[in-house]
KEVEX-52145 format. One record per residue (C-alpha): residue number from 1; residue in three letters; x, y, z. Coordinates in steps of 0.02 Angstrom, whole numbers. Layout:
+-----+------+--------+--------+--------+
: pos : code :      x :      y :      z :
+-----+------+--------+--------+--------+
: NUM :  ALA :      X :      Y :      Z :
...
+-----+------+--------+--------+--------+
***
This chain:
+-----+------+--------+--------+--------+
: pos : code :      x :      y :      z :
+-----+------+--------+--------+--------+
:   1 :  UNK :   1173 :   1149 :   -737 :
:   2 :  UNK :   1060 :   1016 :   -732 :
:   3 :  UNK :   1070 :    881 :   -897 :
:   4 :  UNK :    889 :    872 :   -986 :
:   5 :  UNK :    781 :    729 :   -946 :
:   6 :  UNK :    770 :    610 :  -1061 :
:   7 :  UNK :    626 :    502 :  -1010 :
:   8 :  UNK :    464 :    552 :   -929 :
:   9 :  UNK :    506 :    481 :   -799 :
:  10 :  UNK :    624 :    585 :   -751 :
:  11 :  UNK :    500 :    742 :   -732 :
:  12 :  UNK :    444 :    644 :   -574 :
:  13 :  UNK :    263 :    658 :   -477 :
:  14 :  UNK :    228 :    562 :   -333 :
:  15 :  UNK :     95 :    482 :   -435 :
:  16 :  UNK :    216 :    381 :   -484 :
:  17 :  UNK :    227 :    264 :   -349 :
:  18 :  UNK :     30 :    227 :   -404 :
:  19 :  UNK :    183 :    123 :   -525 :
:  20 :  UNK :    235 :     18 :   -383 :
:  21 :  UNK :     49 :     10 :   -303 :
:  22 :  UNK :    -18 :    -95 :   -491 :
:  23 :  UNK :    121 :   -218 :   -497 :
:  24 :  UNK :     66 :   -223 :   -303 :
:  25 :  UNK :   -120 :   -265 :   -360 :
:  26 :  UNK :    -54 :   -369 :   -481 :
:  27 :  UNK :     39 :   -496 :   -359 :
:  28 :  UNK :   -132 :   -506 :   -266 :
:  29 :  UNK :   -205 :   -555 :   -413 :
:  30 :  UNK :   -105 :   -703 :   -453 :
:  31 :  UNK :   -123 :   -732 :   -277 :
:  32 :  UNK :   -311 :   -764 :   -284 :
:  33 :  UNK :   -289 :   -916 :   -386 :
:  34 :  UNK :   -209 :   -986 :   -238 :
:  35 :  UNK :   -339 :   -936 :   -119 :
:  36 :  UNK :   -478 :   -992 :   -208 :
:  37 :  UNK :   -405 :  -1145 :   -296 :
:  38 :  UNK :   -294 :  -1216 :   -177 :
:  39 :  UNK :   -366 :  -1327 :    -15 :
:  40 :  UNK :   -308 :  -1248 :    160 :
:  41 :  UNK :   -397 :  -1338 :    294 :
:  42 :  UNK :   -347 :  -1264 :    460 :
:  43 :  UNK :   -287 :  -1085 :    402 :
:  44 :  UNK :   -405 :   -940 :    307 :
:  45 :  UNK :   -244 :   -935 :    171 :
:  46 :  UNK :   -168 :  -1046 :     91 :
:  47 :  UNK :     25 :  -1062 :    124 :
:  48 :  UNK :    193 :  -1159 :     72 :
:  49 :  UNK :    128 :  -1325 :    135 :
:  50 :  UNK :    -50 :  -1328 :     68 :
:  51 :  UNK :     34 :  -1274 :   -112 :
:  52 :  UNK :    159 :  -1404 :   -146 :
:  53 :  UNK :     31 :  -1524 :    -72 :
:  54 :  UNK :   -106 :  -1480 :   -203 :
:  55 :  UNK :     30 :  -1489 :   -328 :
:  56 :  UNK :    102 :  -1657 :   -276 :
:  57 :  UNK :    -90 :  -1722 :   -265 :
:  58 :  UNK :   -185 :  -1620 :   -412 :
:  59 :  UNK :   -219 :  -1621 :   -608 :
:  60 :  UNK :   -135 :  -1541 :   -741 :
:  61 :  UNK :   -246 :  -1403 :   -719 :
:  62 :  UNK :   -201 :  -1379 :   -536 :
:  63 :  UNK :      1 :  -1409 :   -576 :
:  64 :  UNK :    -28 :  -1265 :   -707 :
:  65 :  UNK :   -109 :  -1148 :   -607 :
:  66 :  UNK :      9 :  -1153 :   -471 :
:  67 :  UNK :    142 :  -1126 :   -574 :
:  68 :  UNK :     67 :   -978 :   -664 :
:  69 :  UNK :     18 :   -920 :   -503 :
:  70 :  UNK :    183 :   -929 :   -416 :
:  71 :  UNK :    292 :   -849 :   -570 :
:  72 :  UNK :    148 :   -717 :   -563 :
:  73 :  UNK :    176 :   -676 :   -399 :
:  74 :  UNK :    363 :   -645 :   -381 :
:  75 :  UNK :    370 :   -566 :   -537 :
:  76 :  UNK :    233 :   -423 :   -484 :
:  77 :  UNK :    305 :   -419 :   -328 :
:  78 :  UNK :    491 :   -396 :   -396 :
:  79 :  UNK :    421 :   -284 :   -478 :
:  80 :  UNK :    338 :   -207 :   -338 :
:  81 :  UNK :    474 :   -176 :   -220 :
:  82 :  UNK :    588 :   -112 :   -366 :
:  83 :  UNK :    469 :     16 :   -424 :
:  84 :  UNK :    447 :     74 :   -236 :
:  85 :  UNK :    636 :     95 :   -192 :
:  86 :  UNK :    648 :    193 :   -361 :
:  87 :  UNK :    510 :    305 :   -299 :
:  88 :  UNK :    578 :    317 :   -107 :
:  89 :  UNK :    756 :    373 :   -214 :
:  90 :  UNK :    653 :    511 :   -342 :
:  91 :  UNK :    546 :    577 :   -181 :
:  92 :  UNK :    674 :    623 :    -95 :
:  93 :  UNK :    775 :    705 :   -231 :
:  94 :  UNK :    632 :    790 :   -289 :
:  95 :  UNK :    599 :    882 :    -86 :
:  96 :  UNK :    761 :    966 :   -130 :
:  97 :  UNK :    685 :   1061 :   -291 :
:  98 :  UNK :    584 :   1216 :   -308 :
:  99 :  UNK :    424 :   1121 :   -381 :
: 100 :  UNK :    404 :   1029 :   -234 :
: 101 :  UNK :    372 :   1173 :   -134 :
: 102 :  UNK :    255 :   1202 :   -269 :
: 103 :  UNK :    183 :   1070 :   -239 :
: 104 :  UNK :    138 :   1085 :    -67 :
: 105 :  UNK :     36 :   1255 :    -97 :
: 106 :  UNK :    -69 :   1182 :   -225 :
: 107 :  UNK :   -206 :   1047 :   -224 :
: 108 :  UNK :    -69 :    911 :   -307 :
: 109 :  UNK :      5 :    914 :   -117 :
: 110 :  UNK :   -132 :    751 :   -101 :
: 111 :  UNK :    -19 :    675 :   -213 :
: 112 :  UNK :     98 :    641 :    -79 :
: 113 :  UNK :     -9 :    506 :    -26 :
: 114 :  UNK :     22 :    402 :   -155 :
: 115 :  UNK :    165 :    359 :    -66 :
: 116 :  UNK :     93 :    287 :    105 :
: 117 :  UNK :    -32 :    209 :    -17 :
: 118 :  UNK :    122 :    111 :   -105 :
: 119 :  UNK :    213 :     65 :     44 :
: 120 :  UNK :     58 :    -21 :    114 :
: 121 :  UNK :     18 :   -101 :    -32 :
: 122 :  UNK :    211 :   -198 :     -2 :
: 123 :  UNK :    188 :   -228 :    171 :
: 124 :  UNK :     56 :   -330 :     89 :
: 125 :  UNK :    135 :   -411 :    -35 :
: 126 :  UNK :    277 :   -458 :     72 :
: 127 :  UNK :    187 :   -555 :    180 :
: 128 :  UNK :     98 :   -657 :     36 :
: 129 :  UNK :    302 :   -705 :    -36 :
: 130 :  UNK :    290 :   -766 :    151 :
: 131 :  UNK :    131 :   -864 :    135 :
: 132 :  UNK :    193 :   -950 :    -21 :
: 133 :  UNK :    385 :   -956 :    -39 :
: 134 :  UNK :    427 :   -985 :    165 :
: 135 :  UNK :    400 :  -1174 :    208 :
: 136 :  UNK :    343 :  -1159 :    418 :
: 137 :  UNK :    283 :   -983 :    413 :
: 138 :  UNK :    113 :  -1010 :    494 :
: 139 :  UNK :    208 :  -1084 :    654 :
: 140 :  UNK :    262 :   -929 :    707 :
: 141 :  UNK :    139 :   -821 :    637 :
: 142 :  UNK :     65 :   -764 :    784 :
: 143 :  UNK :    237 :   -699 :    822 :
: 144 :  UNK :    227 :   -575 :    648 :
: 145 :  UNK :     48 :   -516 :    690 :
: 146 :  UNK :     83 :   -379 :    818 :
: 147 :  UNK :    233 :   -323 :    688 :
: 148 :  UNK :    116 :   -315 :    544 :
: 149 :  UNK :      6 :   -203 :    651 :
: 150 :  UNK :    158 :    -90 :    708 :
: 151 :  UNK :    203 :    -79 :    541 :
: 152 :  UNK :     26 :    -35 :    461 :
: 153 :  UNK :     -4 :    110 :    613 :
: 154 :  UNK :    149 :    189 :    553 :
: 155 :  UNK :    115 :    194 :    386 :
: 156 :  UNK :    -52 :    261 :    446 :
: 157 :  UNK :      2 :    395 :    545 :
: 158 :  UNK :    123 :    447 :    407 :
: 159 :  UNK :    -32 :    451 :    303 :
: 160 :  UNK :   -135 :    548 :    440 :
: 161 :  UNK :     12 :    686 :    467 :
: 162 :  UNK :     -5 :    719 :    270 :
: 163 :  UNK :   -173 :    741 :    273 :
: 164 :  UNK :   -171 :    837 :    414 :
: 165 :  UNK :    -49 :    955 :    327 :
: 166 :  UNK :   -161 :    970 :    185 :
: 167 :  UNK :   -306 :    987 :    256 :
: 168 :  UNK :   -229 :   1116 :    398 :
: 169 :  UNK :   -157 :   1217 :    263 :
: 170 :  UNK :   -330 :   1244 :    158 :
: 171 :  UNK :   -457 :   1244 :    307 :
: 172 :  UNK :   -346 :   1366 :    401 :
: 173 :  UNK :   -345 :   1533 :    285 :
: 174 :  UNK :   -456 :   1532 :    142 :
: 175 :  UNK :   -406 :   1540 :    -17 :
: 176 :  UNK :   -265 :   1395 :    -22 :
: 177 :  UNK :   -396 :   1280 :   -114 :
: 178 :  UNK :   -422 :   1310 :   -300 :
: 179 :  UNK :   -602 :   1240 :   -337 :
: 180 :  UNK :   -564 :   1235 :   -510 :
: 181 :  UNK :   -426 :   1128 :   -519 :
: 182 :  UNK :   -560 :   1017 :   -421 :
: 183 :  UNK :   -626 :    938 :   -545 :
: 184 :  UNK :   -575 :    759 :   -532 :
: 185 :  UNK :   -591 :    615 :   -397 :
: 186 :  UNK :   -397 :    670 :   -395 :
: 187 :  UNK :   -418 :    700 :   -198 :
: 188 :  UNK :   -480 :    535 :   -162 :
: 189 :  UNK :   -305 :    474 :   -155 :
: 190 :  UNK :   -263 :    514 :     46 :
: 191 :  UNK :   -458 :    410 :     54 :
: 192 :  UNK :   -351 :    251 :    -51 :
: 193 :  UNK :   -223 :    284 :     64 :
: 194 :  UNK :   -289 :    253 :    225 :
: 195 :  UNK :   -408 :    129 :    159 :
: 196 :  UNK :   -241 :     25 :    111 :
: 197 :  UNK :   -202 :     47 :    290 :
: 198 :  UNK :   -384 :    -21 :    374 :
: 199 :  UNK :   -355 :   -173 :    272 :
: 200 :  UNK :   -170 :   -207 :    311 :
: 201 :  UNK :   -244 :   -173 :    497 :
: 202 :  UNK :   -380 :   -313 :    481 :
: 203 :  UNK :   -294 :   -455 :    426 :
: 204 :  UNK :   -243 :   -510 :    584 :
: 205 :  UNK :   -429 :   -504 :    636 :
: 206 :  UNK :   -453 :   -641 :    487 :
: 207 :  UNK :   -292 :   -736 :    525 :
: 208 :  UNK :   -256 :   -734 :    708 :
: 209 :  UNK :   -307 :   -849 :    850 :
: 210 :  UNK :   -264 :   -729 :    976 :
: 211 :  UNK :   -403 :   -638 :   1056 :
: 212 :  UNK :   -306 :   -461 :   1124 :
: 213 :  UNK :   -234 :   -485 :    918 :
: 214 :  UNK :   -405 :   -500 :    832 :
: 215 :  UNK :   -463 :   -344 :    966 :
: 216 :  UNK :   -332 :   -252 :    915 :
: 217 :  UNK :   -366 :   -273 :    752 :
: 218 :  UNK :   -544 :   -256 :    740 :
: 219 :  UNK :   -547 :    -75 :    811 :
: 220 :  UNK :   -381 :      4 :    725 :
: 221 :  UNK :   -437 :    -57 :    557 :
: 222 :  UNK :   -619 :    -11 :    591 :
: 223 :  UNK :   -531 :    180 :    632 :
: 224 :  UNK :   -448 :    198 :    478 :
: 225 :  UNK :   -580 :    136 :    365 :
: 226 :  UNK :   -734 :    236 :    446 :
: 227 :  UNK :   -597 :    372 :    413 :
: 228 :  UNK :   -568 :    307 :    241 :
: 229 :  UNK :   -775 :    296 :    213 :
: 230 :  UNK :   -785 :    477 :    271 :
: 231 :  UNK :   -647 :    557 :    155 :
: 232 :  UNK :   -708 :    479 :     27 :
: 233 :  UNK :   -892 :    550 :     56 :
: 234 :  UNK :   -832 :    720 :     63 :
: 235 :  UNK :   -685 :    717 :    -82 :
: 236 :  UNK :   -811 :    635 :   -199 :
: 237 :  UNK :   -955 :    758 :   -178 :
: 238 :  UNK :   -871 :    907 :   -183 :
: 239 :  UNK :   -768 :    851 :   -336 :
: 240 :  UNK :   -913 :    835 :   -424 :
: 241 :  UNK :   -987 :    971 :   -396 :
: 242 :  UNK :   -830 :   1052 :   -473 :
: 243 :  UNK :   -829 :    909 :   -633 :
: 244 :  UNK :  -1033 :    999 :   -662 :
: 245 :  UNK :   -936 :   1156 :   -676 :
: 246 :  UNK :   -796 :   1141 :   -743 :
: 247 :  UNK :   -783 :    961 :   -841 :
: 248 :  UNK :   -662 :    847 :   -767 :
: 249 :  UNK :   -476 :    871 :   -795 :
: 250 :  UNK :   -433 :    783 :   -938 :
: 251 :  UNK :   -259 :    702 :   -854 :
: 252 :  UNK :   -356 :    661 :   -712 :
: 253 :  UNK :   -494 :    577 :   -813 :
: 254 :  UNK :   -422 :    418 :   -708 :
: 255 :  UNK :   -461 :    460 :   -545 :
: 256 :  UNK :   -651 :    420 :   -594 :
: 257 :  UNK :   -636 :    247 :   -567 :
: 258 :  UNK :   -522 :    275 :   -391 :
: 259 :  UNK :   -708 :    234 :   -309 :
: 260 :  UNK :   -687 :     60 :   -378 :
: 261 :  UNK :   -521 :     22 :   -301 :
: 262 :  UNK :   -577 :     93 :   -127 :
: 263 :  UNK :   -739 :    -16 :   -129 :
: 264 :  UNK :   -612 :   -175 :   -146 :
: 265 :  UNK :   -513 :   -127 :     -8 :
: 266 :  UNK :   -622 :    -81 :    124 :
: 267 :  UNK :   -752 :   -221 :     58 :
: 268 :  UNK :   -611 :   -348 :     82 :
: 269 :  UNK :   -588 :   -267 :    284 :
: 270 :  UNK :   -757 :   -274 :    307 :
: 271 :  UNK :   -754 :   -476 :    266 :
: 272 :  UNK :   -599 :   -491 :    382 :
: 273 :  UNK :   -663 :   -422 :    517 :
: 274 :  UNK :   -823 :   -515 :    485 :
: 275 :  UNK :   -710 :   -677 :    489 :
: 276 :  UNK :   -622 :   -610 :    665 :
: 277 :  UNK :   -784 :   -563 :    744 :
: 278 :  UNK :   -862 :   -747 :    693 :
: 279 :  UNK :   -718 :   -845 :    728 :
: 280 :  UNK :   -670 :   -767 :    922 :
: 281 :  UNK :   -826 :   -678 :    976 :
: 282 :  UNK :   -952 :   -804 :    897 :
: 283 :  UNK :  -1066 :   -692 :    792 :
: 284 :  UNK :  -1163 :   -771 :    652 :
: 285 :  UNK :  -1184 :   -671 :    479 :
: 286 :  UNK :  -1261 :   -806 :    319 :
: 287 :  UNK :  -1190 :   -837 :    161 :
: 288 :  UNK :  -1336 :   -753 :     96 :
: 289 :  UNK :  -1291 :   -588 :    172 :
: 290 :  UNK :  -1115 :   -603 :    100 :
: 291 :  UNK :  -1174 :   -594 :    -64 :
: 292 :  UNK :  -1291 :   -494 :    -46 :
: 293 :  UNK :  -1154 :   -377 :     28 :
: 294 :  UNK :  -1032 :   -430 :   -145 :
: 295 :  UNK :  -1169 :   -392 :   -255 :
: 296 :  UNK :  -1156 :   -194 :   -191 :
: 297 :  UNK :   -979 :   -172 :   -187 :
: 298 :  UNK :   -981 :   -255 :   -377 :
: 299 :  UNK :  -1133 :   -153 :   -439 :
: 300 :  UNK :  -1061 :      4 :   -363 :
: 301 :  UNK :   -898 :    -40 :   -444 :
: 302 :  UNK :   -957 :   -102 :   -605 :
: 303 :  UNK :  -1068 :     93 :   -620 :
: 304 :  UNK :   -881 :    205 :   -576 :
: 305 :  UNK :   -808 :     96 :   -683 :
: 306 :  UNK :   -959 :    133 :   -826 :
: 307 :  UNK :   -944 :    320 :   -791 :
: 308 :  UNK :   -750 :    342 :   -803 :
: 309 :  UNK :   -750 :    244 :   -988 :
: 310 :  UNK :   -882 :    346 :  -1051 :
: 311 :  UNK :   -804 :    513 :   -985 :
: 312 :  UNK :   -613 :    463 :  -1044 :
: 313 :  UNK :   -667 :    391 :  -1221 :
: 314 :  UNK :   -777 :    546 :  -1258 :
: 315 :  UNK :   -596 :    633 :  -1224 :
: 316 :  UNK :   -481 :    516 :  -1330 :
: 317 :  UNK :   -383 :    502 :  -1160 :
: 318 :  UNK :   -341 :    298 :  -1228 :
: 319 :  UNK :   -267 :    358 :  -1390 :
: 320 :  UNK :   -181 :    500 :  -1316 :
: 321 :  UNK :    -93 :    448 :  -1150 :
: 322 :  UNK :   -123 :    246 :  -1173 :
: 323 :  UNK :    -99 :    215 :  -1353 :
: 324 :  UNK :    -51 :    386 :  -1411 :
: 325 :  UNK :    132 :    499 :  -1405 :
: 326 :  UNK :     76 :    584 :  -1250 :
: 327 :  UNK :    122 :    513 :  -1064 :
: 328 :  UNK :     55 :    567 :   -890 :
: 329 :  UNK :     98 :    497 :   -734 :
: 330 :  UNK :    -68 :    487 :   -688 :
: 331 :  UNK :   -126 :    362 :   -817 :
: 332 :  UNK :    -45 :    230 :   -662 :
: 333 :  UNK :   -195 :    265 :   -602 :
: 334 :  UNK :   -301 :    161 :   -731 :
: 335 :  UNK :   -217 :     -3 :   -684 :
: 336 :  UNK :   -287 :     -2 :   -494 :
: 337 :  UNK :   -483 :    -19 :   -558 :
: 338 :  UNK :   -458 :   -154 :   -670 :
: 339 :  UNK :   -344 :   -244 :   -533 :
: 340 :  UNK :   -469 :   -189 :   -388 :
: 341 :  UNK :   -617 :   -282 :   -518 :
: 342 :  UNK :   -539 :   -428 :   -563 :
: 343 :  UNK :   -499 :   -462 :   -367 :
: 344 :  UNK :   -673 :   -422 :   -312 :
: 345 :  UNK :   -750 :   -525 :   -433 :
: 346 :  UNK :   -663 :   -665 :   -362 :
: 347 :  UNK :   -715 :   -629 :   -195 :
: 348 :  UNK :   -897 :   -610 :   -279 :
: 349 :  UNK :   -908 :   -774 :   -372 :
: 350 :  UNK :   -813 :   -871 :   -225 :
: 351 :  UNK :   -871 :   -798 :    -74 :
: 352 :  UNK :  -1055 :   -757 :   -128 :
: 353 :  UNK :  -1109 :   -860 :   -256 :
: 354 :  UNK :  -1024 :  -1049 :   -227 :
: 355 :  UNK :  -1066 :  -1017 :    -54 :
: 356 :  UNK :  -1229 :   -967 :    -42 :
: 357 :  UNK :  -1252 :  -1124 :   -160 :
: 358 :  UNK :  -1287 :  -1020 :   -301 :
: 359 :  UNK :  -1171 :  -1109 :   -439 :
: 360 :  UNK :  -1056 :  -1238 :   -391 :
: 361 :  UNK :   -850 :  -1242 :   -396 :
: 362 :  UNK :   -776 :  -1262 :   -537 :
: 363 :  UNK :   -955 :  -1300 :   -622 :
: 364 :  UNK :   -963 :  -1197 :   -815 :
: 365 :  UNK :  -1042 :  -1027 :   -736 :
: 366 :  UNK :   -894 :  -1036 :   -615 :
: 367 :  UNK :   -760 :  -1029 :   -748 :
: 368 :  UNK :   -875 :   -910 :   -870 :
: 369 :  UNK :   -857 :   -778 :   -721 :
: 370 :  UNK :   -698 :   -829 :   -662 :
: 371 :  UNK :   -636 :   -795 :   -851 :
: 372 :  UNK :   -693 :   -590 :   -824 :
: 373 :  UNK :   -566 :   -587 :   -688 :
: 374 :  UNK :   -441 :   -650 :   -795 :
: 375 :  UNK :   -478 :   -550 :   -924 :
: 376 :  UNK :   -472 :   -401 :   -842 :
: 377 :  UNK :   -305 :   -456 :   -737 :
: 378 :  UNK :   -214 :   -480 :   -906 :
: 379 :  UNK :   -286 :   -333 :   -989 :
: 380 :  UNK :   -210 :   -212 :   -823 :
: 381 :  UNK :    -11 :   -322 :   -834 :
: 382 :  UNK :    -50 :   -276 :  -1034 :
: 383 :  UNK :    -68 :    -88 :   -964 :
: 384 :  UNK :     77 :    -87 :   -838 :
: 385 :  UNK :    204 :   -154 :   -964 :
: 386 :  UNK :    160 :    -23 :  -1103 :
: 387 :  UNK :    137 :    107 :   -967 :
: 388 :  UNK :    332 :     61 :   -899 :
: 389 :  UNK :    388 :     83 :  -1065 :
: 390 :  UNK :    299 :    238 :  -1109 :
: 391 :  UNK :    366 :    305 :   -956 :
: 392 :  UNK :    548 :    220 :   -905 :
: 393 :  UNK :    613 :    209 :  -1062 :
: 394 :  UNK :    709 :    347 :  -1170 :
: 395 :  UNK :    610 :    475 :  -1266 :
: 396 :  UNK :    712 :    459 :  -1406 :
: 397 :  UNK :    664 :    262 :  -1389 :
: 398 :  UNK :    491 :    287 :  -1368 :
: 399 :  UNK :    435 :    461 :  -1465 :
: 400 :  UNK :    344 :    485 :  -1309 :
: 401 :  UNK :    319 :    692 :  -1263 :
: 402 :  UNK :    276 :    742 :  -1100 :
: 403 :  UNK :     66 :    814 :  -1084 :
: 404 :  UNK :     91 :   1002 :  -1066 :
+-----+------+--------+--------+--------+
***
């Protein structure tokens, strides 16, 4: 007889490693003040070198920000890896129980991606501890390139065999999709997935010297995010076709804003490669065109992320599942937007506006938009504390009940 749970936790979901993927999105965060703030002539990123020599040489304000930025980083990422692990453990008790053959007959079998989606997101955040804790790193980079894009194709084709699972299972015999439990952006998540994947694949096409590397790169990340761009297409329309019809699903009222996460990811390939393709095969693109190109993404962000507030405040899903007695592992899923914002609007103001000579660096419009990133990056670690202790700690601690 098995003892009673006595945390939410402890009914598990996969969505749960959407846990480990925010404290993931958090580290990159904190690492943004690095690559935007920190000189790094000679490399794209910034590594161990170029950060103790801006702290040896800079301000206050420079000392500060490294700091902050450094005790951000391995704090997220501890976090990170230990939320992950805990996952890897649950996941693998839970394919022993009845539910999770339940599971994989339903539409919630997507929710098995979440766990690719994680394990890419640390594959990232391992290599920025690299770039920042491991003095000498970029001398044998070249060496952890090919590794990085081993590592990223598995996690892809553990990605792809899920999918194709899924999608085998419900396009094979009719009937095994339930239309009206489709009324979310809830299957979006094998679309994250793989995006995570195209963006791990391009960042030796940013990064590398090495023209076979950069190839390499260019066309396996280009794969998995025109596969990425397609899923998402598809998922998107057809779930909201079924929101028209049936509302949206008030625990999935999160996966609205899953658009805004994906546009960050594959917007950030789509610069690498841009930076590959320049770099080795000499193309040209202007700084004018990159922000035009920001300017999208952001706008098309800035509208999902409009539509999901006004659909979860018109049903109190804050005051129930955020501020409120009830928990859902899905409410994870809110801290990926507001990460995915706050990094793109660095890109925006950094990479489109101070170089196409719009505002200058470190001028007053550059800190007035800088200061919505921030906002919104300590608004989402605001959200992934409470939501750890809504969720990891005691019921009898926390009052918290379980949404029926």
């Amino acid at each position: 007889m098995s003892l009673p749970a006595t945390r939410p936790a402890d009914t598990y979901s996969p969505l749960y490693f959407l846990a480990s993927l925010g404290a993931g999105g958090l580290t990159v965060t904190f690492f943004m003040y690095l690559l935007f703030w920190v000189p790094h002539p000679g490399q794209p990123v910034p590594v161990f070198e170029d950060i103790m020599a801006a702290f040896s040489t800079g301000g206050p304000a420079m000392r500060v920000a490294i700091v902050v930025a450094m005790i951000g980083i391995a704090a997220m990422a501890f976090l990170n890896v230990k939320s992950l692990l805990w996952n890897v453990a649950a996941l693998r008790r839970f394919a022993r129980t009845p539910q999770y053959a339940t599971l994989r007959r339903s539409n919630a079998e997507t929710t098995l991606l979440a766990a690719p989606l994680a394990t890419a997101m640390t594959v990232n955040v391992l290599f920025i501890l690299g770039m920042v804790f491991v003095p000498g790193l970029w001398g044998i980079v070249e060496y952890l390139f090919p590794a990085a894009l081993v590592a990223f194709l598995a996690i892809g084709a553990w990605a792809l065999r899920l999918i194709g699972d899924f999608l085998g299972r419900v396009l094979a015999g009719g009937g095994e999709f339930d239309m009206t439990a489709h009324n979310s952006f809830a299957q979006l998540l094998p679309a994250f997935a793989i995006s995570m994947v195209a963006v791990g694949l391009a960042a030796p096409s940013a990064m590398s010297t090495a023209t076979v590397t950069v190839g390499a790169s260019l066309v396996l990340s280009t794969f998995f995010g025109v596969a990425a761009i397609l899923y998402t297409v598809v998922a998107a329309i057809t779930g909201f076709n079924s929101m028209l019809h049936y509302g949206t699903a008030k625990e999935a009222g999160p996966t609205l804003m899953v658009v805004v996460p994906i546009m960050t990811v594959l917007g950030i390939m789509f610069m690498r490669q841009s930076h590959g393709m320049h770099v080795e095969f000499g193309t040209e693109g202007s700084p004018g065109e990159m922000l035009v190109f920001l300017a999208r993404l952001l706008a098309v962000e800035i509208l999902f992320l409009l539509l999901g507030w006004a659909v979860l405040r018109r049903q109190g899903y804050f005051k129930d599942f955020v501020t409120g007695p009830k928990t859902s592992p899905g409410s994870y899923a809110l801290i990926c937007p507001g990460v995915a914002f706050a990094v793109m609007t660095h890109f925006f103001v950094n990479k489109g506006l101070v170089a196409a000579g719009v505002i200058d660096k470190f001028g007053t419009a550059y800190w007035a938009l800088t200061a919505v990133a921030l906002a919104a990056q300590i608004l989402m670690i605001w959200l992934m504390l409470r939501l750890n202790r809504q969720h990891f700690r005691p019921r009898e601690a926390t009052g918290m009940v379980p949404a029926e």
